[in-house]
C-alpha positions as CSV (number, residue, x, y, z in Angstrom):
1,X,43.3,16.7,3.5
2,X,40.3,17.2,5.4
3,X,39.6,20.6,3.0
4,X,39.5,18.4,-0.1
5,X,37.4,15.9,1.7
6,X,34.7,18.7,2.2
7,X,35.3,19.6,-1.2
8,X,35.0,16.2,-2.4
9,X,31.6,16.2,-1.0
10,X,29.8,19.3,-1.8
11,X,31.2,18.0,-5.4
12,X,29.4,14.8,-4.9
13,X,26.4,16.4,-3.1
14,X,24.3,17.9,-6.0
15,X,24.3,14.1,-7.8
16,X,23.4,12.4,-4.7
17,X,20.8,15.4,-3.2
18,X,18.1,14.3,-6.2
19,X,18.5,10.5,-6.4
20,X,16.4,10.0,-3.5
21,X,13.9,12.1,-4.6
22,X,13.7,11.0,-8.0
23,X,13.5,7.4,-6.2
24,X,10.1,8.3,-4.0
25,X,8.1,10.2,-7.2
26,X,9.5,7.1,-9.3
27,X,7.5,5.1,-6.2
28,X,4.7,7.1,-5.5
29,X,3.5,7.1,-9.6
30,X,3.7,3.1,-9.4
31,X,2.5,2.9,-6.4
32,X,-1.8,2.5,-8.0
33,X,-0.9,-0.2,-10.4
34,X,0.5,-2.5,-7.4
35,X,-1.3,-1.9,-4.2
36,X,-4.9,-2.9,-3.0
37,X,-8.0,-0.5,-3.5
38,X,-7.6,0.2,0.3
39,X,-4.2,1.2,0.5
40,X,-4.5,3.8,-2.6
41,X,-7.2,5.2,-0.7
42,X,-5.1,5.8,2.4
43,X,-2.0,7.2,0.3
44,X,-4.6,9.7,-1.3
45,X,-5.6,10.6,2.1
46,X,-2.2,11.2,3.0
47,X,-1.3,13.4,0.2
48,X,-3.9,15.8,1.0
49,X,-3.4,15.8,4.8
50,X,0.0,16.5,3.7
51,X,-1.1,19.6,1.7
52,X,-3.2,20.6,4.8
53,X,0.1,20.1,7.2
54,X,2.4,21.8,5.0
55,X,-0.3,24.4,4.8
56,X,0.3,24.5,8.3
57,X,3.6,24.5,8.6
58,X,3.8,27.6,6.8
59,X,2.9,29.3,10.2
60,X,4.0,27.0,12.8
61,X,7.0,26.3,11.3
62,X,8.1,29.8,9.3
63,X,6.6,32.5,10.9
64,X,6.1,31.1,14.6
65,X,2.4,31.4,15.0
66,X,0.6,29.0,16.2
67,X,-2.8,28.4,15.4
68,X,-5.3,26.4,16.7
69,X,-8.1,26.6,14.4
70,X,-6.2,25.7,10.9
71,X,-9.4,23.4,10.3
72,X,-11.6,26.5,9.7
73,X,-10.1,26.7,6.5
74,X,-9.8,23.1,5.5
75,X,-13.5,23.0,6.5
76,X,-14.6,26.0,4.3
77,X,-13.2,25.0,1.3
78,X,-14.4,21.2,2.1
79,X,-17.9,22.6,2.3
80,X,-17.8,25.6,-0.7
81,X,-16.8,22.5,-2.9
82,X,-19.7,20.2,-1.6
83,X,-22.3,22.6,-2.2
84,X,-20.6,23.7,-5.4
85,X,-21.2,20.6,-6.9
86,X,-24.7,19.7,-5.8
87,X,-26.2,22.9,-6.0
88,X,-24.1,24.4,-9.9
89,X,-21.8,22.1,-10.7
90,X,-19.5,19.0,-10.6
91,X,-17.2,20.6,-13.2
92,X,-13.7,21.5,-11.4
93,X,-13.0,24.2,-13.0
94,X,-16.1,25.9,-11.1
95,X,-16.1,24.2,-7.7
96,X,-12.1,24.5,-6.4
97,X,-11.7,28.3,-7.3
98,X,-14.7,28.4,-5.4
99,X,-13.6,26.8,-2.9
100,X,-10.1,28.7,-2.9
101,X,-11.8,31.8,-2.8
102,X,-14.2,31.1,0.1
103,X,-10.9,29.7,2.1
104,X,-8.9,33.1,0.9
105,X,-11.4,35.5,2.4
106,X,-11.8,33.5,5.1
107,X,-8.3,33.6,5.9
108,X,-7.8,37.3,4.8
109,X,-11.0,38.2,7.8
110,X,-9.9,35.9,10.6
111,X,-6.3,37.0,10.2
112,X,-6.4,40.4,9.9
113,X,-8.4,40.1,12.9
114,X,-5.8,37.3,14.8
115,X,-2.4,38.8,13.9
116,X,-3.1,42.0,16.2
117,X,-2.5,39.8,19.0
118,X,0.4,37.2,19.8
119,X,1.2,33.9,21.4
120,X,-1.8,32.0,23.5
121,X,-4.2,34.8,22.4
122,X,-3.5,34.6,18.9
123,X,-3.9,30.6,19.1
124,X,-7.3,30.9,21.3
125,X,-8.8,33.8,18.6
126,X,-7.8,31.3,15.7
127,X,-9.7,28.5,17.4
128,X,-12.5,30.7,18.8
129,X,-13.0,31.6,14.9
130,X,-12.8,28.1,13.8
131,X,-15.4,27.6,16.3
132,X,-17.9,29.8,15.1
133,X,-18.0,28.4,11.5
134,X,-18.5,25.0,13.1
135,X,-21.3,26.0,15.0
136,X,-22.9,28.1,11.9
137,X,-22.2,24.6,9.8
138,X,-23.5,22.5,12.5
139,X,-27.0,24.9,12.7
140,X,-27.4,25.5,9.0
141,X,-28.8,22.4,8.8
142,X,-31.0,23.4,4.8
143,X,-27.3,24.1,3.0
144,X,-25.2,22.3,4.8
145,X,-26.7,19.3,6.0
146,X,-26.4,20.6,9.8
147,X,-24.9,17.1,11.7
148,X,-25.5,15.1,9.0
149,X,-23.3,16.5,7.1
150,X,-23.6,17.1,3.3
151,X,-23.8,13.9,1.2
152,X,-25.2,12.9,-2.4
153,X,-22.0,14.8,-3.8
154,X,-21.1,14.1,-7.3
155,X,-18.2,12.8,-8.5
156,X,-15.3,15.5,-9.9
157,X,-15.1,16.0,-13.5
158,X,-12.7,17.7,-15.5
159,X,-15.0,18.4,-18.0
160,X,-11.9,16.5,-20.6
161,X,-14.6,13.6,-21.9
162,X,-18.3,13.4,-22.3
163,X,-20.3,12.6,-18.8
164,X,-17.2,14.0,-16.9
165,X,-15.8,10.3,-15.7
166,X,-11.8,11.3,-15.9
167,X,-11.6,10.9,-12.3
168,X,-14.2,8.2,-11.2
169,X,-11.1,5.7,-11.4
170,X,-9.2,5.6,-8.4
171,X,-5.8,5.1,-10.0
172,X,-6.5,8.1,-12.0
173,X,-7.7,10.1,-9.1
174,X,-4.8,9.2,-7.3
175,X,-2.6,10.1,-9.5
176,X,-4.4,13.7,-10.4
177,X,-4.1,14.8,-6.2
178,X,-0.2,13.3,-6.6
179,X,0.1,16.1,-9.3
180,X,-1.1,18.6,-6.9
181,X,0.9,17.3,-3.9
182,X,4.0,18.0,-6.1
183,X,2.8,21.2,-7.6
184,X,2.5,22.4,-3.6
185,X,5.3,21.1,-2.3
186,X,7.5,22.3,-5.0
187,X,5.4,25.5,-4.9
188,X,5.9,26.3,-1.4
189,X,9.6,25.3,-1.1
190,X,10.2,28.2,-3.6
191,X,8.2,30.3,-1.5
192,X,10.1,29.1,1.7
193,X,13.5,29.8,-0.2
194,X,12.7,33.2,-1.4
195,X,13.0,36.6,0.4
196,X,9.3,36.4,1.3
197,X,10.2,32.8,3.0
198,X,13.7,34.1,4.4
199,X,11.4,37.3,6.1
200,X,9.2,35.0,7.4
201,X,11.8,33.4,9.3
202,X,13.5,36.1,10.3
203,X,9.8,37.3,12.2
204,X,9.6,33.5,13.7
205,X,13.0,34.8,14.8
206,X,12.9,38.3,16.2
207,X,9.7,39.9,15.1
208,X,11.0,43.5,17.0
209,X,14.0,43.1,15.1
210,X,12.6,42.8,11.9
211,X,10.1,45.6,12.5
212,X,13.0,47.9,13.2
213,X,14.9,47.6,10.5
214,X,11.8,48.6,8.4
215,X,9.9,45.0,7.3
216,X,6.1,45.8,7.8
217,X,5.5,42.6,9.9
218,X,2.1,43.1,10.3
219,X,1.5,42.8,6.2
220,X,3.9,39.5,5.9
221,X,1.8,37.7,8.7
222,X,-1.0,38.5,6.8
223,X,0.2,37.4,3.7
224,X,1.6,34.4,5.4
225,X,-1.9,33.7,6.9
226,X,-3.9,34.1,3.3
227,X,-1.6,32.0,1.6
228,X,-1.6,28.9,4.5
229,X,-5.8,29.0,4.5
230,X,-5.9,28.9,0.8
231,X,-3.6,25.8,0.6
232,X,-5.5,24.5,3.5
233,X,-8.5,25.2,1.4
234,X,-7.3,23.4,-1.5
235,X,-6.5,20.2,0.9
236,X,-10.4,20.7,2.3
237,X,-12.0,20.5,-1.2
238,X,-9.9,17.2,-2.4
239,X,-10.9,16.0,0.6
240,X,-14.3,16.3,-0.1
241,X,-13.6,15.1,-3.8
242,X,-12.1,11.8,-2.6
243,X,-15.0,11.2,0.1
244,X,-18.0,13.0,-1.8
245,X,-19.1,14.0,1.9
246,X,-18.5,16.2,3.9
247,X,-19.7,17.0,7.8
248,X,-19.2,19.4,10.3
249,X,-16.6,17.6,11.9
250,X,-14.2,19.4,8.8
251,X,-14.3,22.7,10.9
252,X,-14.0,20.9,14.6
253,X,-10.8,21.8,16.7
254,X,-10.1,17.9,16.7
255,X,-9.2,18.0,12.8
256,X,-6.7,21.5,13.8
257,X,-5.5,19.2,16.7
258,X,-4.6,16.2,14.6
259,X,-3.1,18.3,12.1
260,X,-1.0,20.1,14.8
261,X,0.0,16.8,16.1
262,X,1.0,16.2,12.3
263,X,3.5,19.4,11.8
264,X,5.4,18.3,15.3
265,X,5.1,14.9,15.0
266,X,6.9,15.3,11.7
267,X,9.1,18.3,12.4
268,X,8.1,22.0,12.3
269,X,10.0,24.5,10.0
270,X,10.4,21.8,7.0
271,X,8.3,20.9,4.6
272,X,9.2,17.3,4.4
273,X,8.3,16.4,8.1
274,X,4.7,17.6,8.3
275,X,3.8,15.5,5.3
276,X,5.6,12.4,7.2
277,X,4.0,13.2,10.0
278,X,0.6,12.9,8.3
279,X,1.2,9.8,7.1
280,X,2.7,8.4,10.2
281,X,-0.8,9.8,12.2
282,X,-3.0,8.5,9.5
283,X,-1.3,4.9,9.4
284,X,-1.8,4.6,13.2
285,X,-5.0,5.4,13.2
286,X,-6.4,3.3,10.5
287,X,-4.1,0.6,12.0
288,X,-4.6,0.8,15.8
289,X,-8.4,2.0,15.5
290,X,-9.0,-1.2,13.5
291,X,-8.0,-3.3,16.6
292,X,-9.4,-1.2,19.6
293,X,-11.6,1.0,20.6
294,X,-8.7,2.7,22.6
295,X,-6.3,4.3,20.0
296,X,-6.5,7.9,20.9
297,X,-5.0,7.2,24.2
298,X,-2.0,4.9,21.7
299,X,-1.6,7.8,19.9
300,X,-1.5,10.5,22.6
301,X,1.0,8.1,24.2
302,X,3.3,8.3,20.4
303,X,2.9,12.4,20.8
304,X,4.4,12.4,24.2
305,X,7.0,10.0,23.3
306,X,8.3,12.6,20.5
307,X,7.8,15.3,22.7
308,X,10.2,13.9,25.2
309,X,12.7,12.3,23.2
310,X,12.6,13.6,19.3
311,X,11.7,17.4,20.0
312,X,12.1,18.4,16.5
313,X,10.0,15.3,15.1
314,X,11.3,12.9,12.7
315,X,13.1,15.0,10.2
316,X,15.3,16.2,13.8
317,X,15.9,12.8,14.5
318,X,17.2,11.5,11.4
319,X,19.6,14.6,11.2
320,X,20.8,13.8,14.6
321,X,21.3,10.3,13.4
322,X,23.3,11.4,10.4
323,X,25.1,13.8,12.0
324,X,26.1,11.2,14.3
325,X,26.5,8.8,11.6
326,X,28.7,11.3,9.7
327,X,31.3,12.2,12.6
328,X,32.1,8.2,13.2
329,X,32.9,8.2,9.2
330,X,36.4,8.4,8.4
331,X,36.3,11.8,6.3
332,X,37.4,10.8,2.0
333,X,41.0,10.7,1.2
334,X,41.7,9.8,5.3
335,X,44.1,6.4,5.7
336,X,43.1,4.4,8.2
């Protein structure tokens, strides 16, 4: 009985596994045409802080190394963008692979450099490089606007319709960063499923181990490293696309904090959690900073909360909850 129950299940599993889903794309392509101005603005936000955590997450989550300057790559492609488009060019076609490129090398230099060391070393060298570029942004005050940051940025165009207005709408902008959400997360759960993303654990897992039976680790943490800046990259330059600004504070150690907080928050080692992490540390904050002055200390309170009691973020806790949920069931075909 209970071996046709399981079968009964994994039967019914690849029906059920898309519905949800389905549901939340269904949800999230509605969701312009039936929510305020202010609220589309905060969902675009979270979609690209989303990219930025998943970006992330590679790392953290995959290949166990934790960095603690991810912002120097969210900040360089924020920034290549910025002056892309007020010094050549609005047309995207021009700025982002700009921008990706800029965030690619970046990440190729700092972790070639980073990846010879390991543990609190390797996350001090990523921040001390995330540092550097902050200062040199800070100081460069004629290109990059020094602590005023760099504003006057035009608008994105796709260069589809005469004077390049395709994405002045917010609806359509929206919907044009949703497209890249999905293209990334789909993107990257491919990568996470394939032999280069079953490596990658395996390193996160026993990184002697996997050096011994002949992986070259060195050259997958690498690889691992280029491909989470340029993604981080990516998120950097919508971000300066949906603000047309963009300031030092891009390439701070706050903005690798928050999006730290994001991946754990969330749940490491899936790609689901950092993105509902993001949204979860976004909402508070627009929320709780709107009523005091106070909210970092609310929200370093919510960290320690799921620190202590939901270790492997939300995505951990609503498997324990199933789990749970799952043994009280009575299994299918049981009497009662």
């Amino acid at each position: 009985m209970e071996a046709e129950a399981r079968l009964a299940r994994k039967r019914a599993l690849p029906a059920s596994r898309w519905l949800l889903p389905a549901a939340v794309v269904v949800a999230l392509v509605v969701y312009p045409f039936v929510v305020p101005p202010y609220l589309l603005s905060l969902l675009t936000e979270v979609l690209i802080y989303g990219i930025f955590a998943m970006s992330l997450d590679l790392l953290l989550g995959y290949t166990g190394l934790v960095s603690f300057g991810h912002a120097a790559f969210f900040g360089t492609g924020a920034y290549v963008a910025g002056i892309a488009s007020v010094r050549l060019t609005n047309h995207m076609g021009v700025t982002l692979p700009l921008a990706l490129v800029a965030a690619a090398l970046a990440a190729l230099v700092i972790g070639y450099l980073s990846i010879r060391t390991a543990g609190i070393y390797f996350l001090m060298l990523t921040l001390a490089f995330a540092q550097v570029l902050y200062a040199v942004a800070f100081k460069w005050t004629p290109v990059t606007g020094g602590s005023n940051g760099l504003s006057a940025i035009p608008r994105p165009a796709l260069g589809l319709v005469a004077g390049g207005g395709e994405l002045a709408d917010p609806a359509r902008f929206y919907l044009f960063i949703l497209a890249i959400f999905l293209l990334v997360y789909f993107g990257l759960r491919r990568v996470v499923a394939s032999p280069f993303g079953h490596a990658l654990v395996g390193i996160r897992e026993n990184e002697a181990r996997m050096s011994a039976i002949g992986y070259d680790v060195g050259r997958y943490k690498l690889a691992a490293f280029v491909l989470a800046g340029v993604l981080a990259g990516l998120a950097g330059a919508l971000e300066t696309y949906l603000n047309v600004f963009v300031s030092p504070a891009e390439l701070n150690w706050t903005t690798s904090g928050q999006v730290l907080v994001m991946v754990i928050i969330g749940g490491a080692g899936t790609l689901v959690g950092p993105v509902l992490g993001a949204g979860l540390v976004l909402l508070l904050q627009n929320l709780v900073s709107s009523q005091t002055d106070r909210w970092p200390m609310i929200m370093g309170g919510v960290f320690i909360v799921f620190v202590l009691v939901a270790r492997f973020g939300i995505v951990g806790l609503w498997n324990r909850l199933a789990t749970a949920r799952l043994r009280r069931s009575p299994a299918v075909g049981d009497g009662p």
